[in-house]
N, C-alpha and C positions, 0 to 999 in steps of 0.2 A: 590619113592619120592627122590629127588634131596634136600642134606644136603645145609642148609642156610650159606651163606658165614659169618664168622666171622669177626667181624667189630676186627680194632687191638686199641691197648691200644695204646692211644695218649698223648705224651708228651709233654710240651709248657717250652722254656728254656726264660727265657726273664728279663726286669730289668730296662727297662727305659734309663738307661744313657749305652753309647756307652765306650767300653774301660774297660768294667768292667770281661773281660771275657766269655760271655755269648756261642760265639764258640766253645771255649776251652773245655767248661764245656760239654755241648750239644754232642760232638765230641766223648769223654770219655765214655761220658753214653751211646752212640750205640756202643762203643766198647764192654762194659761189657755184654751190653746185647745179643750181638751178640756171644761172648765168654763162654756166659750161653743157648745157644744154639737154640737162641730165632732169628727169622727172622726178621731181625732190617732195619727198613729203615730213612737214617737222611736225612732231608728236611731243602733246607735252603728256608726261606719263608722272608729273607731279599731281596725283588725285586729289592731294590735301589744300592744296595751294597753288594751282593753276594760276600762271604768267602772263606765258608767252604768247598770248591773242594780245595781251594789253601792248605787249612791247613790237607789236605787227601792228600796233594801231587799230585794232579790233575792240571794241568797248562792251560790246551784248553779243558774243558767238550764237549764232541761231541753234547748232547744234553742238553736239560735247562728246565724251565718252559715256556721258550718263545714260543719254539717250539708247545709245547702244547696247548698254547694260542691262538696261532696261526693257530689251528688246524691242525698240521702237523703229531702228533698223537692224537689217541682217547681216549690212556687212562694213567693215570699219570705212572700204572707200566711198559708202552713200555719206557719211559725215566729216568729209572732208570741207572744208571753207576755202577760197579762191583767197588767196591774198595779191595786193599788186603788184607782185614781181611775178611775170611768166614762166610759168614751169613750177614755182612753190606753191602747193595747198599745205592747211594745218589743221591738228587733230587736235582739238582744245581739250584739255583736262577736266576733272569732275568738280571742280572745286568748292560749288556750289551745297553738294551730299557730304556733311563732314565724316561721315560712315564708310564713304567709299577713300580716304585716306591711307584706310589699310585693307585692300580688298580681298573679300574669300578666294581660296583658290582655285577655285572655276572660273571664279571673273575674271584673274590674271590669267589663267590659260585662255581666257577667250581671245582674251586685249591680244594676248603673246600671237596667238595665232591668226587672228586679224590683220596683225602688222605683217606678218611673213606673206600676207595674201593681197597687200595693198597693188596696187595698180601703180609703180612707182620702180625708177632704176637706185633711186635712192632715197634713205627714212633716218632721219635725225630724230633718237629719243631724246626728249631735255628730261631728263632725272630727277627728284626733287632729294632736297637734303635728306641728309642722315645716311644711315647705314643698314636699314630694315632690308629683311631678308625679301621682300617686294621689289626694293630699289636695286637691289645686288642679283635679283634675277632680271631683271631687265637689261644691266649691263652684262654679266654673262651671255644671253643671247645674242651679241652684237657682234659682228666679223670686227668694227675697229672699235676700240673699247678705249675713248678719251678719258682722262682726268685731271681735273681742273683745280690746280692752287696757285694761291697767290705768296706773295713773301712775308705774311705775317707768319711767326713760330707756330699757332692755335691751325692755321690752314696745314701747313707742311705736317704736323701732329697729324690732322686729321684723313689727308690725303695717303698717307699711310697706312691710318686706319680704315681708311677707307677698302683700301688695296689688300690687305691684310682677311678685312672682311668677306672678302670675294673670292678669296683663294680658301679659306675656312667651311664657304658656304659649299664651292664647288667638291672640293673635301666630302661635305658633309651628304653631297648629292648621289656619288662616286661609291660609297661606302654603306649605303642607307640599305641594303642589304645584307649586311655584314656585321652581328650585330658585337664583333669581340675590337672588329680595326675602328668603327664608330664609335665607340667606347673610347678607344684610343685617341681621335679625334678633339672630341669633346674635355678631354683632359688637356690637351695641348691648345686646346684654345684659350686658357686661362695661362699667362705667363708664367707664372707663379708654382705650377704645376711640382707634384710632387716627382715625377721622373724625370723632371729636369731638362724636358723638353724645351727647348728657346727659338728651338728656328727650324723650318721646316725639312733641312740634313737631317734634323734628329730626329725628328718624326719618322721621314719615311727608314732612318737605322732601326730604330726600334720595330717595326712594321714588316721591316725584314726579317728581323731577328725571330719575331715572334712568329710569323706567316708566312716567311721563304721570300725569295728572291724578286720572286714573278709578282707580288701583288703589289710592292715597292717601286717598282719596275711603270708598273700600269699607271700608277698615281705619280710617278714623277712625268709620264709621255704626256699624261691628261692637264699636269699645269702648265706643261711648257706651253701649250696653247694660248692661255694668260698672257699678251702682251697689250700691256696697258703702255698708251701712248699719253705722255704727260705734257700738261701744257701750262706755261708759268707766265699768268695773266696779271694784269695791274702794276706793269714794271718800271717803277720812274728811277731808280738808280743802276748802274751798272751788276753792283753786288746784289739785286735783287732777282739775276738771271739764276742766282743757284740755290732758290727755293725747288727748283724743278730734279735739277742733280744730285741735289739731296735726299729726294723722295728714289728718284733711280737707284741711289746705292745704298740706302735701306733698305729699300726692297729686297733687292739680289741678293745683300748679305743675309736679311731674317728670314725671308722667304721664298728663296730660290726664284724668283721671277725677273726672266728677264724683261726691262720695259725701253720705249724709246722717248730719250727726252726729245719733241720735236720743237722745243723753240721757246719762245716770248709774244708774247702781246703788250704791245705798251699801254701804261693809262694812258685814258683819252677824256678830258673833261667837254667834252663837246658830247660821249654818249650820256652822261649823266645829265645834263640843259636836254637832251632830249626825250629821255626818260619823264624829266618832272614836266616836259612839256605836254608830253603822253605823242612828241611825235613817231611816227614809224620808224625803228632805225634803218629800217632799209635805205633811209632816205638823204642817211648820213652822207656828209660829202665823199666823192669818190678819191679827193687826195688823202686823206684820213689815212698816219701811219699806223693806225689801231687797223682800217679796214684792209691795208696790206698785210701785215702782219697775219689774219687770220688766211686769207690769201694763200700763204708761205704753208701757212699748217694744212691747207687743202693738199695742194698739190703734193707735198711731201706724204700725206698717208692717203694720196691715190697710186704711190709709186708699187708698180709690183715688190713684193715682199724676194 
């Protein structure tokens, strides 16, 4: 008998608003894990705006997701790029095809299915901004499903929305059969709603009310799944640790999810001089309290649950 290939532990870095580090971060955590001996593969899944080669120090990726797309390979780990740290390869983005920004959904189930077949114990997606139903499926797919703000009010707004997003989409997924609770849905995705839906209690009340017990039932067991782990990046004050907290208990109040705030990252003006320098951050010093700091949020969500 021929041993069943191991599907790997899939990570989702993501956050809604652009600029909040979400590279940075994503970038870090297949270091560590790669340094913990783990075969780490990071995927940038920003199709529109592909990074993360630049910030591995990689200037002309030989191959891309295009390529793949394209059918020019068959399987996502022939387009894999060696980077200099042992044990991390990366799957560089489309970013080249501005078409493939938002791709058909064949392409996305290819990618999706690709990555679940990587040759790897672990797969860091870096996410690209916004909130498109492309973005929010690739974080769904993920066993630890990151999200990344920082302490401006516009981040924390959006980190929310972000979260808010993903539980609407999953919703929408859940029910796409259905065509009277979909309905339902789609009403309550607008605040403003005329039943007066505001939080996701009142959804699945109403849900029950209309469709009994059992269906209300199903959709609360399916989001509890949803625990978005939040990480509160670029933090030079004290009081800038409860942009993270604050995302936590929004959440839970508006929609019922519970998340875990895992920590802080502090700035670091030393990754930005490297950044403009185009040097590899891997390369950053190893006393870097930025480089501990991401450290802390490894091993805390490698902790059994």
């Amino acid at each position: 008998m021929t041993e069943e290939k191991k599907i790997p532990v899939i990570w989702a870095v993501g956050g809604g608003k652009g600029g909040v580090g979400k590279s940075i971060i994503g970038t870090f955590i297949a270091f560590w894990l790669s340094r913990m001996g783990k075969k780490t593969v990071l995927v940038d899944t920003d199709l529109g705006g592909a990074n993360v080669h630049t910030l591995m120090g990689i200037k002309n990726p030989p191959r891309s997701l295009n390529d793949f797309l394209a059918k020019k390979y068959s399987s996502l780990n022939d387009i894999c790029i060696d980077s200099e740290v042992n044990g991390l390869r990366l799957i560089t983005g489309a970013g080249e095809i501005l078409s493939l920004a938002n791709p058909k959904f064949a392409q996305k189930i290819k990618i999706m299915k690709g990555i679940l077949k990587l040759d790897a114990d672990q797969v860091i997606l870096d996410l690209g901004a916004g909130s498109s139903y492309n973005t929010l499926d690739f974080f769904l797919m993920a066993e630890k499903k990151l999200v990344v703000v920082t302490p401006q009010p516009t981040s924390i707004q959006n980190a929310y929305s972000f979260i808010r997003g993903a539980v609407y989409r999953r919703l929408s997924q859940l029910t796409s059969r259905d065509p009277s609770i979909s309905a339902l849905i789609q009403t309550a995705m607008n605040p403003k709603n005329e039943l007066q839906m505001r939080t996701i209690k009142e959804l699945c009340q109403v849900i029950e009310d209309l469709e009994g017990a059992e269906a209300s039932k199903e959709i609360k067991k399916d989001l509890g799944k949803i625990r978005p782990i939040i990480v509160t990046n670029m933090v030079r004050e004290p009081s800038d640790k409860n942009a993270g907290k604050i995302v936590q208990l929004v959440a839970e109040k508006y929609l019922t999810i519970r998340s875990e705030n895992f920590g802080t990252v502090v700035y670091d003006r030393q990754i930005e001089q490297m950044i403009s320098e185009m040097t590899p951050l891997v390369r950053i010093s190893q006393s870097s309290e930025f480089f501990g700091c991401v450290y802390d949020i490894v091993i805390k969500a490698l902790e059994p649950n």
